[in-house]
N, C-alpha and C positions, 0 to 999 in steps of 0.2 A: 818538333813538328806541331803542326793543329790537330786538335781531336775533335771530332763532329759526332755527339752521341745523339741514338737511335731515336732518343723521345725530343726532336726537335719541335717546337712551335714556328708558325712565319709571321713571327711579328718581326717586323725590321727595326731598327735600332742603330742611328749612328752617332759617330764622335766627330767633331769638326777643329781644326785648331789654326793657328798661323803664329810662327814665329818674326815678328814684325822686324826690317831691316835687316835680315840676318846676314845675306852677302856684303862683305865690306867693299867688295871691287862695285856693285851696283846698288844698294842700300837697297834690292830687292826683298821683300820675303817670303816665308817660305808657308806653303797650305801642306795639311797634312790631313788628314781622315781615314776613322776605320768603322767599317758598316759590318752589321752583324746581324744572321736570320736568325732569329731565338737567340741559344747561346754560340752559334757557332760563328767564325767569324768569316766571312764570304767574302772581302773585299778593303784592301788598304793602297793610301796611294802616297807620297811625297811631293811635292815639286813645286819648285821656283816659281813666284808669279809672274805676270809677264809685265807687268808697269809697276813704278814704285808707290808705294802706299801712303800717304799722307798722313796718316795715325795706324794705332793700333787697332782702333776700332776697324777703320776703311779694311786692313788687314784680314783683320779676323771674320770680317762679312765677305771678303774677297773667296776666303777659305768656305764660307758657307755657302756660297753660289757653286762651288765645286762641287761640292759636297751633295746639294740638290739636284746637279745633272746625272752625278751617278745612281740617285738613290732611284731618279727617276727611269735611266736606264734598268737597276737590276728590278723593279716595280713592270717594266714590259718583260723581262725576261723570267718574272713568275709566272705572267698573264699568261705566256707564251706558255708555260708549263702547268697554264692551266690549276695553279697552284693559288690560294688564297693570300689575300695581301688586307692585314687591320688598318685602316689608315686614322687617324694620321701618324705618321711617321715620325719618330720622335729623334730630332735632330739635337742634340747635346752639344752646346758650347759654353764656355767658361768667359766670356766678354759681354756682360750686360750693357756693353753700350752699341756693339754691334747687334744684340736680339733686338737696343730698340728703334735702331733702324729700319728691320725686318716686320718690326710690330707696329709702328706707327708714322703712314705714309705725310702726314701732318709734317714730318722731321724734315722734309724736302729739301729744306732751303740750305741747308748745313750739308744734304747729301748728293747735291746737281752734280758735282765731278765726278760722280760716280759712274761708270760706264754703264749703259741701260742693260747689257747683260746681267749684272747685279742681281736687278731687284724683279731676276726671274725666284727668290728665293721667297720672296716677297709675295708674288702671287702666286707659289706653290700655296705658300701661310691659307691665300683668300680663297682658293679652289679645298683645304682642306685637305690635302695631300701632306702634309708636314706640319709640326708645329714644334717651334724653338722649345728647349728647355735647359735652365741653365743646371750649371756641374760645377763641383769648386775645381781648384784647380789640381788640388791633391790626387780627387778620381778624373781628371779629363787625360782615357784613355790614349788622346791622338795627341799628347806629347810626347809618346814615342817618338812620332814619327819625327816631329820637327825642332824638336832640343834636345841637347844633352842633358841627362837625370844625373842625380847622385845615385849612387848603387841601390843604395835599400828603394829607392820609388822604382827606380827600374825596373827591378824584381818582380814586386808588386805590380806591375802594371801590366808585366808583359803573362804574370802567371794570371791576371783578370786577362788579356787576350785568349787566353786558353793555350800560351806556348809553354809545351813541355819540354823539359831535358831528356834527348834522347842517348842512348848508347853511340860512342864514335863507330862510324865504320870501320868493319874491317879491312886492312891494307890488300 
C-alpha cells in the first residue's frame, strides 16, 4: 500500500520517463510518470504514446509534455483546495537531450516535427511554473513505470515510491 504521513509539505515533485519504441507491433513508446506532494505519492500513470517517436530524446520530451498536463491539473486541484503550491515545480527527467529541447527554443530547427502540443512543457519552463531537472538514471523513479528493472532496483525504487509490503489478505 502507500503511506501518506501526517507532517506532509506541498511541494510537488515529479518523475517523467519514456521507454523509446517499446511496442514491437508499432515501434510506439511508452511515457510513464509519478508526481508526488512532499513525500507522498499522489499521482502515476503508464501509457503508450500515440505517434511513433523519432529518437529517444522526441520520446522522452513526449513523456514530459504528459507529465506537465497533469502536474498542471493537480496545481488547479490544490488551488481549488485552497491549498499552497511552491512553484516551480520540479519536473525530473534523466534525458539531457530532451531538457534541452525544453530549455532552449533556439533548438527549433531539429524540433519542427514536433507536434506544437509538445512544447506546452516549454512554456510551462517560461511562465515559471516548472523547471526541468535532471536525475541519473539509477534514481529516475518513473522507470517503474515503463521498463522492466532487475530486482535489486526494483526494490529500491518502489521502496523510494513509499510502497510497502503489506500483510496477504485474509481468505
Amino acid at each position: 500500500g502507500l503511506f501518506y504521513p501526517t507532517n506532509n509539505n506541498f511541494q510537488v515533485i515529479a518523475y517523467s520517463d519514456a521507454d523509446w519504441g517499446t511496442c514491437q507491433m508499432s515501434c510506439k513508446s511508452l511515457t510513464g510518470f509519478c508526481v508526488f506532494l512532499g513525500h507522498s505519492l499522489v499521482s502515476w500513470k503508464t501509457k503508450k504514446q500515440k505517434t511513433v517517436a523519432k529518437s529517444s530524446a522526441e520520446a522522452e520530451y513526449r513523456a514530459m509534455s504528459a507529465t506537465t498536463s497533469e502536474l498542471e491539473w493537480i496545481a488547479h486541484l490544490l488551488q481549488d483546495f485552497h491549498l499552497p503550491l511552491r512553484l516551480p515545480i520540479l519536473l525530473h527527467c534523466d534525458n539531457r537531450a530532451a531538457q534541452h529541447i525544453a530549455e532552449n527554443p533556439g533548438f527549433h530547427e531539429r524540433t519542427k516535427h514536433l507536434n506544437i502540443d509538445c512544447h506546452y512543457t516549454r512554456d510551462k519552463m517560461v511562465e515559471g511554473f516548472l523547471q526541468p531537472v535532471h536525475v541519473s538514471s539509477k534514481e529516475q523513479l518513473a522507470d517503474l513505470m515503463t521498463k522492466p528493472l532487475p530486482e535489486l532496483q526494483h526494490n529500491y525504487l518502489s521502496s523510494r515510491l513509499g510502497l510497502l509490503d503489506s500483510p496477504p489478505l485474509p481468505p
